[in-house]
Backbone as CSV, one residue per row, in Angstrom:
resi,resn,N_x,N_y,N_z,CA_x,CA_y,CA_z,C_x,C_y,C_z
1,UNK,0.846,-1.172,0.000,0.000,0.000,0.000,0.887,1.229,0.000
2,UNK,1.241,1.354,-1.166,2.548,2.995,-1.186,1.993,4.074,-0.715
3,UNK,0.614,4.294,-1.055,0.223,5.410,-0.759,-0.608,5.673,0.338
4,UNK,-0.354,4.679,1.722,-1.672,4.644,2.106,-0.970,5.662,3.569
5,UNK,-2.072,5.748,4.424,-1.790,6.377,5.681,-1.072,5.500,6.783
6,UNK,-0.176,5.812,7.360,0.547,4.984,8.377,-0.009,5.661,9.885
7,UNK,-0.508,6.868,9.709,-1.254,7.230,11.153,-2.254,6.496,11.292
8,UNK,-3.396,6.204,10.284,-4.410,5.546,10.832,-4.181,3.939,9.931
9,UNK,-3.832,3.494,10.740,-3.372,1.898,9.805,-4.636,1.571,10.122
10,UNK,-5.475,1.469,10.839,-7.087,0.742,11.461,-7.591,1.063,10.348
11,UNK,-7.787,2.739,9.858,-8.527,2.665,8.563,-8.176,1.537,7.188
12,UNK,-6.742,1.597,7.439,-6.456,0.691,6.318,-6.336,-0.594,6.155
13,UNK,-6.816,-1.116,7.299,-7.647,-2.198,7.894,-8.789,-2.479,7.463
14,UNK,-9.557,-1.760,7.387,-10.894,-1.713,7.291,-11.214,-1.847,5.675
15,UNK,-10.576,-0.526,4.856,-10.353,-0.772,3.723,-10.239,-1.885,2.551
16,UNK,-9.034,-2.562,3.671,-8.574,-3.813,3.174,-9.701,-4.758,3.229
17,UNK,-10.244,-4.808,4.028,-11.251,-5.559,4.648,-11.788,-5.389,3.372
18,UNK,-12.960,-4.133,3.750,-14.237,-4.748,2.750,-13.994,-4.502,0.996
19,UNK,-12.605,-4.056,0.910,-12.404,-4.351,-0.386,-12.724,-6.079,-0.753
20,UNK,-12.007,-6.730,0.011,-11.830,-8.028,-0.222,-13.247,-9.020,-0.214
21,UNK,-14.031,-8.538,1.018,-14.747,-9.133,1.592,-16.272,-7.663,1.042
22,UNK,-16.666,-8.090,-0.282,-17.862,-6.643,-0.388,-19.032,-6.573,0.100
23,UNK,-19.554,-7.448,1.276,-20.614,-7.631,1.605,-20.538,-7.174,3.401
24,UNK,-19.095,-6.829,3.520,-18.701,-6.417,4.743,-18.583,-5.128,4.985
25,UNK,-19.227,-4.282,6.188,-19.532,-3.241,6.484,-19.306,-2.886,7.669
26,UNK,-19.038,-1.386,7.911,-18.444,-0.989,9.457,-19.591,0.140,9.914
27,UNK,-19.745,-0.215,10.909,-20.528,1.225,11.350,-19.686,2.379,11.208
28,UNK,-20.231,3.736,10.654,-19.575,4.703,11.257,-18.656,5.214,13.005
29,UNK,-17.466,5.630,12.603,-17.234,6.114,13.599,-16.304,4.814,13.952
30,UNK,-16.399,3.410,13.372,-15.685,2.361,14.266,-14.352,2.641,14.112
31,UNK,-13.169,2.027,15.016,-11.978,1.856,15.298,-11.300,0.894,15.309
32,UNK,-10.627,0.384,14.271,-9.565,-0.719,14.907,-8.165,-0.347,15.366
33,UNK,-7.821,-0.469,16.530,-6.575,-0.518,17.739,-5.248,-1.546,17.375
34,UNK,-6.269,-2.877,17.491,-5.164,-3.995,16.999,-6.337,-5.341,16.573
35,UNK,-6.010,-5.800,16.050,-7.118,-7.158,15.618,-6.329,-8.267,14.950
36,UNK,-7.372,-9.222,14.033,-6.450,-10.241,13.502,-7.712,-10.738,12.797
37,UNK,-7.836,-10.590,11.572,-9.153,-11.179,11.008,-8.070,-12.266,9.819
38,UNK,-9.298,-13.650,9.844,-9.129,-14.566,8.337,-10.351,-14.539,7.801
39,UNK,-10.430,-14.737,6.720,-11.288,-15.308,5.341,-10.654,-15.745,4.281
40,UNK,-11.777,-16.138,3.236,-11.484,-16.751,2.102,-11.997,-15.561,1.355
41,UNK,-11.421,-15.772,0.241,-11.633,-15.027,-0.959,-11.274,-15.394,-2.750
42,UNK,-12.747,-15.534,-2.817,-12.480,-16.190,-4.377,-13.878,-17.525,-4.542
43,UNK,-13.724,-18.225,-4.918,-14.435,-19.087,-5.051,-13.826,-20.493,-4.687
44,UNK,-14.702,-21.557,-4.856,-13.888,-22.912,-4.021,-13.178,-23.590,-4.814
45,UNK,-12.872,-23.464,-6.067,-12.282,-23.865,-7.317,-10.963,-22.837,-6.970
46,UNK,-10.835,-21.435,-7.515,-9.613,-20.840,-6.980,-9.987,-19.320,-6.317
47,UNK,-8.857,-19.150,-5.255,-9.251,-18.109,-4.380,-7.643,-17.822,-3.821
48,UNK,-8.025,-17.667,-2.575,-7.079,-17.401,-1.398,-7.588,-17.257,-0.108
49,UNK,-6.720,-18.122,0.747,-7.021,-17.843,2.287,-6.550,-16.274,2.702
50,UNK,-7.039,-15.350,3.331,-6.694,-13.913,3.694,-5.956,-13.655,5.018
51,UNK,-5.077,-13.289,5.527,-5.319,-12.997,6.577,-4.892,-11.664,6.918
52,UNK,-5.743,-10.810,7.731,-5.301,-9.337,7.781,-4.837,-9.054,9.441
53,UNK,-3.615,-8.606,9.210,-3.114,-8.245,11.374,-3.456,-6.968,11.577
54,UNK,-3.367,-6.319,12.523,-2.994,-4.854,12.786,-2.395,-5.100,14.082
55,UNK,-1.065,-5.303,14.481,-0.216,-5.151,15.994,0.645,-4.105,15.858
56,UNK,1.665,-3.949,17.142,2.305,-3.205,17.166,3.858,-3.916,16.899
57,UNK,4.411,-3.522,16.465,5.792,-3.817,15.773,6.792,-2.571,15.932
58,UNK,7.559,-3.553,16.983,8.734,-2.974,17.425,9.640,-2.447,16.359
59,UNK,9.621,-3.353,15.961,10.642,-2.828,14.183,10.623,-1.174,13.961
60,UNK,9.058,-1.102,13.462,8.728,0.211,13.049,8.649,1.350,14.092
61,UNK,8.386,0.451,15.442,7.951,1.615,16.117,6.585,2.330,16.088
62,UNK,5.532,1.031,15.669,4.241,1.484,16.050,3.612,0.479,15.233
63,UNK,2.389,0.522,14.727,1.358,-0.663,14.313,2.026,-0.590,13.162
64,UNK,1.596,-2.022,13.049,1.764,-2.437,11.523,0.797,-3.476,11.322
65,UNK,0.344,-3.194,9.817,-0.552,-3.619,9.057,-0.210,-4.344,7.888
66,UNK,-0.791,-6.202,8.338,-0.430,-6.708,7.291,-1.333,-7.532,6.978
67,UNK,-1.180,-8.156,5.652,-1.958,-8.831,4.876,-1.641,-9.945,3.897
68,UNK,-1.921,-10.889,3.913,-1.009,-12.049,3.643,-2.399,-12.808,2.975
69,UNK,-1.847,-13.557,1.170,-2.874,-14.578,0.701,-2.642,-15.467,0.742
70,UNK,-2.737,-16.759,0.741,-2.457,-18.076,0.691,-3.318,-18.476,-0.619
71,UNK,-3.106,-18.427,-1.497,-3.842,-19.049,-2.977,-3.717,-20.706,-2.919
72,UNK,-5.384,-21.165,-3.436,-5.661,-22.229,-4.014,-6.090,-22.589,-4.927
């Protein structure tokens, strides 16, 4: 994500989210802090397992946001 915001990584969480997942929706106003969501994405023939983090990472020195596919 080159261009995305590193202050609010939760938004880009969320983003990520219901890009992937389009039937998924946030209330206004929600927050993600830190989480850890999986799904599938694609169909059962071919797709990918998803998984999206948001922790804090010492590395960087604050959250980090990641996102990882596992294709089948």
């Amino acid at each position: 994500m080159k261009s995305s915001s590193t202050e609010f990584s939760g938004v880009n969480v969320q983003d990520a989210i219901t890009c992937l997942s389009k039937k998924t929706r946030f209330a206004p106003l929600t927050q993600f802090n830190y989480g850890s969501f999986s799904f599938s994405y694609g169909s059962d023939n071919r797709g990918a397992l998803i998984d999206v983090t948001l922790q804090k990472d010492e590395k960087i020195g604050g959250m980090a946001f990641r996102l990882a596919a596992n294709g089948y």
